[in-house]
N, C-alpha and C positions, 0 to 999 in steps of 0.2 A: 663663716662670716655673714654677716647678720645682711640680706640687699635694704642699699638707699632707695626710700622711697619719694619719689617728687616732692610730695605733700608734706614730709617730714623738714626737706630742706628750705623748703616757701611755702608755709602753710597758705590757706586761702583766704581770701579776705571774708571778714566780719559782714555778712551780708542779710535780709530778710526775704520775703518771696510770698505780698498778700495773697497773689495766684493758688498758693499751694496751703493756705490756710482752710482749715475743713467748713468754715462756712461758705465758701467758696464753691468747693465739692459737692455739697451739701445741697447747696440752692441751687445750680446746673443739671443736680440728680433730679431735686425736685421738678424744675421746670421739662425736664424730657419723660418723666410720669415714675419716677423710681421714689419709692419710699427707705430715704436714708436715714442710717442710725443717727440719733439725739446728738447735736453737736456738744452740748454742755457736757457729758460724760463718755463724749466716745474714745475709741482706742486708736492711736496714730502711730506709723512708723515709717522714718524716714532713711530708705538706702543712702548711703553716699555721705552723711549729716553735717560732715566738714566741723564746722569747731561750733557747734550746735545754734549758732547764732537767727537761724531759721526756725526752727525748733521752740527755739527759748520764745522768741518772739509770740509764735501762738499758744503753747500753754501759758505763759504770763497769766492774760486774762481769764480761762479756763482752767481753774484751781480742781474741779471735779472729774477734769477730761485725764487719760494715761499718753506722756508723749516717747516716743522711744526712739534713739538716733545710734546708725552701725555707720560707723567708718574704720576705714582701712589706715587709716594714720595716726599716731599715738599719741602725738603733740594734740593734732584734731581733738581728742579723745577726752586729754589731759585738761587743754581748755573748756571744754566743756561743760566737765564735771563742776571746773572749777566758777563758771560762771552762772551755771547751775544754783548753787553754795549761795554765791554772793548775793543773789537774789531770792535767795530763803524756798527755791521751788521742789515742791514736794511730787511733784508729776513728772519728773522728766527723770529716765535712764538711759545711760548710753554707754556702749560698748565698742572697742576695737576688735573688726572681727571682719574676716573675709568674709562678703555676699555666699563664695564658694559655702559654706561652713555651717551656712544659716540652712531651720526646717520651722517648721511650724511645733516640732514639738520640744524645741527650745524657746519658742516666744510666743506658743499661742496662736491668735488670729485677729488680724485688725478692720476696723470700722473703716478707715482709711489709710495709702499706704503711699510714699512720696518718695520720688528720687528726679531733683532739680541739678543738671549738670552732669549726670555720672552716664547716661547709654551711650552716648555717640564718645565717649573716650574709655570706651572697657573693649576690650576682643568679644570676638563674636560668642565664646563657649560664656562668658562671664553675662552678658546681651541675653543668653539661655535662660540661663539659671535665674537671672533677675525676672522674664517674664516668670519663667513657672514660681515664682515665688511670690508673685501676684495671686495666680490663681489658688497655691497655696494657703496664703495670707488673708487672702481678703473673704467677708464676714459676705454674706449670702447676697445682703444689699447693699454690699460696699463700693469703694470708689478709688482707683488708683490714678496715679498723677504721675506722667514722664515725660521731662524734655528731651528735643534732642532736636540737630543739624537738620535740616529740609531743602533736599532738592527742589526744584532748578536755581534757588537763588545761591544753594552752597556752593555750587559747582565754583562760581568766581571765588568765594572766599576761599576755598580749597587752593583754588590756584595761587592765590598771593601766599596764604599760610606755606604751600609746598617751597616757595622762594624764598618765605622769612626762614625756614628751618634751615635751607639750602646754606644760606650766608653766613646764618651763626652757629654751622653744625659743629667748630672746631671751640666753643666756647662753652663753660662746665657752669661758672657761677652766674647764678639764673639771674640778677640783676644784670649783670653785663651780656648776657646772650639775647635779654631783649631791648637792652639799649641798641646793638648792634643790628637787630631784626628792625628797629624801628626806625633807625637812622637809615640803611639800606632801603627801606622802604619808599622813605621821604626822596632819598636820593633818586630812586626809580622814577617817582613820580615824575619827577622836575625834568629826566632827562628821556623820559619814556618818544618814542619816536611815532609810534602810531596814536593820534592823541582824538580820535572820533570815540576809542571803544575803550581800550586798554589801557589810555591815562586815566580817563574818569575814575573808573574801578581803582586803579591802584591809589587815589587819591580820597576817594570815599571810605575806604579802607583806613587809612593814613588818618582821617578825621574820626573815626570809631577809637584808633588805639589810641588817639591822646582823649578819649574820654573815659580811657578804662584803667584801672591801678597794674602795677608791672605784672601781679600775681596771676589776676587775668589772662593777659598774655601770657605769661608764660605758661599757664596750665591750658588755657583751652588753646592758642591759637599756637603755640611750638610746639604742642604734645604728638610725639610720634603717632597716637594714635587718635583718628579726628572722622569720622563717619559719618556719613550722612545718608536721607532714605528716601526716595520720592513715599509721599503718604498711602498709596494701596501698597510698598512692600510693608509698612510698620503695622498696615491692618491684618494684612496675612501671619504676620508674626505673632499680632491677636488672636487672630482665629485660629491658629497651631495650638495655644492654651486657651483654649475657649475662653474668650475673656472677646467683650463686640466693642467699639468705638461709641462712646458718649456725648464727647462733646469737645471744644478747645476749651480751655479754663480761660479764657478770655472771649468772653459770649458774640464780640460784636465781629472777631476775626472770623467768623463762619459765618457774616453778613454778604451781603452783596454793594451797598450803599458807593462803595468806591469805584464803582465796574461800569462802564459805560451801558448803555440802551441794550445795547443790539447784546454783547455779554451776560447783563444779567438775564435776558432772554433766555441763551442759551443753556448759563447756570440753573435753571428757573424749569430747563424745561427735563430736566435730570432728575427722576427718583432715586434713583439709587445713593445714599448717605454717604458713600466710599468716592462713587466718581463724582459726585460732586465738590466734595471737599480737593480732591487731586486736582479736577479743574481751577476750582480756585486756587492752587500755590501754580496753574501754569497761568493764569492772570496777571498773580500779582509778584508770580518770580520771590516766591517764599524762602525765607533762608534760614526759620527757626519757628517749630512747632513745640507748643505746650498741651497734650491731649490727655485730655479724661475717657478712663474706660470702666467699665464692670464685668461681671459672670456673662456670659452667652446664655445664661438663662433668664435674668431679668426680660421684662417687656417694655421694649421704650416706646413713648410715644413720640415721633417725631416732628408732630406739629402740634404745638399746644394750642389750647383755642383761649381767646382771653380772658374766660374768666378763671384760668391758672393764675393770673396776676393779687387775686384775692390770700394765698399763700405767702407772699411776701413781705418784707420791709422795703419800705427803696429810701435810697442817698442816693442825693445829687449840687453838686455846686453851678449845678445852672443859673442864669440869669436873666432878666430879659435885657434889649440891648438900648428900649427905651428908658428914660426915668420913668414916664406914666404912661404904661402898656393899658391898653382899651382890652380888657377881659370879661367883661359883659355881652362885645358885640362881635361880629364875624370877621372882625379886621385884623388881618395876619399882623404876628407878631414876632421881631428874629430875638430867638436865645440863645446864647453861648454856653460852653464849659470853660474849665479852666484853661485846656489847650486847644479855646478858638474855633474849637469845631461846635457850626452850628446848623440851627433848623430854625422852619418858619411855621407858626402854626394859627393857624384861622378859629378852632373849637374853643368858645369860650370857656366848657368844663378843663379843658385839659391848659390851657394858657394858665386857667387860677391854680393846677393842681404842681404846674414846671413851677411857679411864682412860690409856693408854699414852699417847696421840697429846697429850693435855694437859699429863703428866707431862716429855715431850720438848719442849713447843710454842718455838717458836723454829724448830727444825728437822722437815725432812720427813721422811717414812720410806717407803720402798717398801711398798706392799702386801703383797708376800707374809712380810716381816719385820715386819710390824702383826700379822699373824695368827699368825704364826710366836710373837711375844710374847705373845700375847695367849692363846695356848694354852697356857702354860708357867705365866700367871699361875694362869688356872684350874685349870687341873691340880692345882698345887700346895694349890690350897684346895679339892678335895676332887673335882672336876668329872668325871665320865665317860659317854664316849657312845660308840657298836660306828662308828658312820658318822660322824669326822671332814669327810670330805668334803663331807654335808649340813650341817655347821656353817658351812667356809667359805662354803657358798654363801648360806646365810641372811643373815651377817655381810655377803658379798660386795651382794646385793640391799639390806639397808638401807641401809648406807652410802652407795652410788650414790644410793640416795633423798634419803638428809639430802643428800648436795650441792646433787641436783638442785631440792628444795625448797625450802633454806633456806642460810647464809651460814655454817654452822656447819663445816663441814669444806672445805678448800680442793684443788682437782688439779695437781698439779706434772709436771713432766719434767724441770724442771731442779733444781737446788739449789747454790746458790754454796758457794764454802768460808768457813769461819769459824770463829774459836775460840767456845767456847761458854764460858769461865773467865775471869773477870779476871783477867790478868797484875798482877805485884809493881807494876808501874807504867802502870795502861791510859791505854792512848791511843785515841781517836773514830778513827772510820777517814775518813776523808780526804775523800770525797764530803759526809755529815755533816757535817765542818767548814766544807766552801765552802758547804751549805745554812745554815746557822744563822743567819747572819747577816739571809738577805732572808729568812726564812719561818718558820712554827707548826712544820714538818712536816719531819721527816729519816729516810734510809734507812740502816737497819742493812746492814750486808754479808751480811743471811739475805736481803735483799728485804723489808724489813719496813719499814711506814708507823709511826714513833712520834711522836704526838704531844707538844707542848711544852707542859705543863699550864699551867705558871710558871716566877718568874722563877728561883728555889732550881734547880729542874730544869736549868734551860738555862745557869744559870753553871757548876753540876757539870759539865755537856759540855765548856764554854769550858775548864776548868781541865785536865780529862782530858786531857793533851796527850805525855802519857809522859815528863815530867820529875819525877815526884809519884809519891809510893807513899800510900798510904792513909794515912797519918799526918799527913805533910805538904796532904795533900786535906782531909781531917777539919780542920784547923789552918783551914785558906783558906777555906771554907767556914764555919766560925764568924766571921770577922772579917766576910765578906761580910753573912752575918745579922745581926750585932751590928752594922754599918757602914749600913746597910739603912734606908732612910726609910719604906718604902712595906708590910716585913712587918709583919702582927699578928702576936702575941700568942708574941714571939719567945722569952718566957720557956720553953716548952714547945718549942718546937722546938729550942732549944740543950739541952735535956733529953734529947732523944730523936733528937738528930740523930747519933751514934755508931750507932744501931741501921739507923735511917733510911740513912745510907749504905752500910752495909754491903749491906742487901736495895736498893739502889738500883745499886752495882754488880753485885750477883750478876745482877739480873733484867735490865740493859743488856747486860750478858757473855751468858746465855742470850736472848739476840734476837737476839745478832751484832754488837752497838752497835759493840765495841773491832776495831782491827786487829792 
């Protein structure tokens, strides 16, 4: 008799993961001194690959790169191939195949190698064979990518998980075993008796699963199997297959920026790459790590000196919080990101170079043509100084800083092509259309994550199909509103919906949204 497998029964949802995208990998390797393979043709292979939706996503743009996705579930497997097809891609193979099963001399050897979701819910023997398949796998100067559960912050979510499983352990059909897990949950909260320590959690908890789809839950947080690692045991696990810690794929999480005085002191005052990273998840009570690793034999550098920065592209949707920032003179100035997180900066070179990189955002820019702008601006409004050269490097040091401490400016090496204008008649570019349908979340052809606020939003996509000029869009989109059960207060929006569209495609056009 053939076993049920989870994932056969509730596949998983339709997801992306820019973290695990090889420019990503790529530009992390670069900034810690590793020379990584050519992102435009490198070779990718992703453990775990669920129904390739991750996958699909970055070979899209990379028609020259090889993508390869092994999962254990055949449905997985099946969609895949099949979404593969739909969108005409010549780079992506995928297989149903136990991790068990896999060598290097059935697939070679990869540039980069990704498994998002799969260590912390596989047994320990399975957690084995995935590292050595790292070391295996990966290309001399390659780059592996593994999520997984982080002590001390898991410790609570384990505990609530052990209680949701508890209540719905009598329940088969996975849609009802977490109705039942998450109604008991809510129940807890409300009636929980100790409420200084033990309601918060359970109620924070309770605010996580109604942002998450049932699949979710039911794969990662009912899964009998749910592990978690304070960060020197998952390094030691490293150094078993000689394979060293790189980086988080999220540069600004191995920041200090959020840590008070006396903390980042202490973090600060720590060589060693290993305990300092462990101190930080006992700061900030970490409950999920994304870490880049390589060979034990590369040589990393662990402090870059600024003028590393000259290697990359940077994006940023920064802003300043003035209309008319003083960028000429020493007068600090506050900028924002999109999520509110901000900084204040006095360096006239570097205030013109956030002002530029904002003004462009959508699109990266090289380094040395951010500064290159960014002198031109000031200049023009009055700026002079005998040692250009001590600007850029001022410029050059902070910027490295905001990366490395916050999520405000981003490292590129690669940069897709893309119109940045709405054509007479735009059209979604093609990837974006196969997402819409199963998910919140679609990528413009910049590499850009947008989300789907509403439903007004996401029919404009629908409709964007380059048969429509903006007349005719404007037209369809009123009857949609006016046709509409479910908007308020539609009188105002058919007021202002001519304005509304217009700044709706400029700002899709400037993200890359159109083909």
């Amino acid at each position: 008799m053939k076993e049920i497998f989870s994932y056969d029964v509730m596949p998983y949802p339709s997801k992306f993961f820019l973290q695990t995208h090889p420019d990503r990998l790529a530009s992390l390797a670069t900034l810690f001194g590793m020379n990584p393979p050519k992102i435009e043709t490198c070779r990718v292979l992703e453990l775990g690959c669920g129904n390739g939706s991750n996958l699909i996503s970055h070979a899209f743009n990379l028609p020259n790169a090889k993508f390869v996705g092994v999962d254990l579930a055949e449905n997985h497997i099946v969609d895949a191939k099949k979404s593969a097809d739909e969108l005409n891609l010549q780079n992506t193979e995928f297989y149903q195949m136990d991790v068990m099963e896999m060598s290097v001399e059935k697939f070679g050897k990869f540039d980069y190698v990704i498994a998002h979701g799969l260590f912390s819910w596989v047994p320990d023997f399975v957690q084995a064979k995935t590292l050595a398949l790292y070391r295996e796998f990966l290309e001399e100067n390659g780059v592996g990518y593994i999520s997984y559960n982080a002590f001390p912050g898991a410790h609570h979510r384990q505990m609530v998980q052990k209680m949701m499983r508890f209540h719905s352990k009598h329940f088969d059909e996975p849609l009802e075993k977490v109705g039942k897990a998450v109604s008991f949950l809510a129940f807890l909260g409300e009636n929980a008796t100790e409420k200084e320590i033990f309601a918060p959690i359970l109620q924070s908890e309770l605010k996580r699963h109604f942002e998450h789809d049932a699949a979710d839950i039911f794969h990662d947080d009912l899964s009998d199997l749910n592990v978690a690692f304070y960060f020197h045991e998952f390094a030691e696990l490293l150094k078993k297959n000689n394979l060293q810690y790189l980086a988080e794929a999220e540069l600004h999480a191995m920041g200090t920026q959020s840590l008070s005085a006396e903390a980042r002191e202490f973090i600060e005052s720590l060589d060693d790459i290993i305990e300092r990273e462990q101190y930080l998840d006992f700061f900030r009570g970490r409950i999920f790590r994304q870490t880049l690793f390589c060979r034990v034999e590369v040589e990393l550098n662990r402090n870059p000196e600024p003028v590393v920065m000259n290697k990359f592209l940077l994006s940023s949707s920064i802003r300043a919080v003035s209309e008319t920032p003083e960028l000429a003179t020493p007068k600090r100035e506050k900028f924002v990101g999109m999520k509110g997180i901000g900084i204040e900066i006095d360096h006239p070179l570097t205030k013109a170079a956030l002002v530029t990189l904002g003004e462009i955002w959508g699109r990266a820019i090289s380094f040395s043509e951010l500064l290159q702008k960014a002198q031109e601006r000031i200049e023009s409004q009055g700026f002079k100084t005998e040692n250009w050269d001590e600007q850029f490097y001022i410029t050059s040091a902070i910027l490295l800083q905001i990366c490395r401490g916050t999520s405000l400016i981003e490292l590129h090496l690669f940069q897709p092509e893309a119109a940045t204008k709405a054509s007479e008649k735009p059209k979604v570019n093609a990837l974006a259309v196969w997402q819409l349908p199963q998910a919140n979340n679609v990528l413009t052809l910049l590499n850009l994550d947008v989300k789907i606020e509403d439903e007004i939003s996401r029919h404009l996509l629908e409709i964007c199909d380059g048969t429509r000029n903006r007349e005719q869009i404007l037209v369809e989109m009123r009857e949609f509103i006016e046709q509409s059960e479910d908007i308020e207060d539609k009188e105002t929006l058919l007021q202002d919906l001519p304005e509304w569209l217009d700044e709706s495609l400029t700002q899709l056009a400037k993200l890359g949204m159109f083909s």
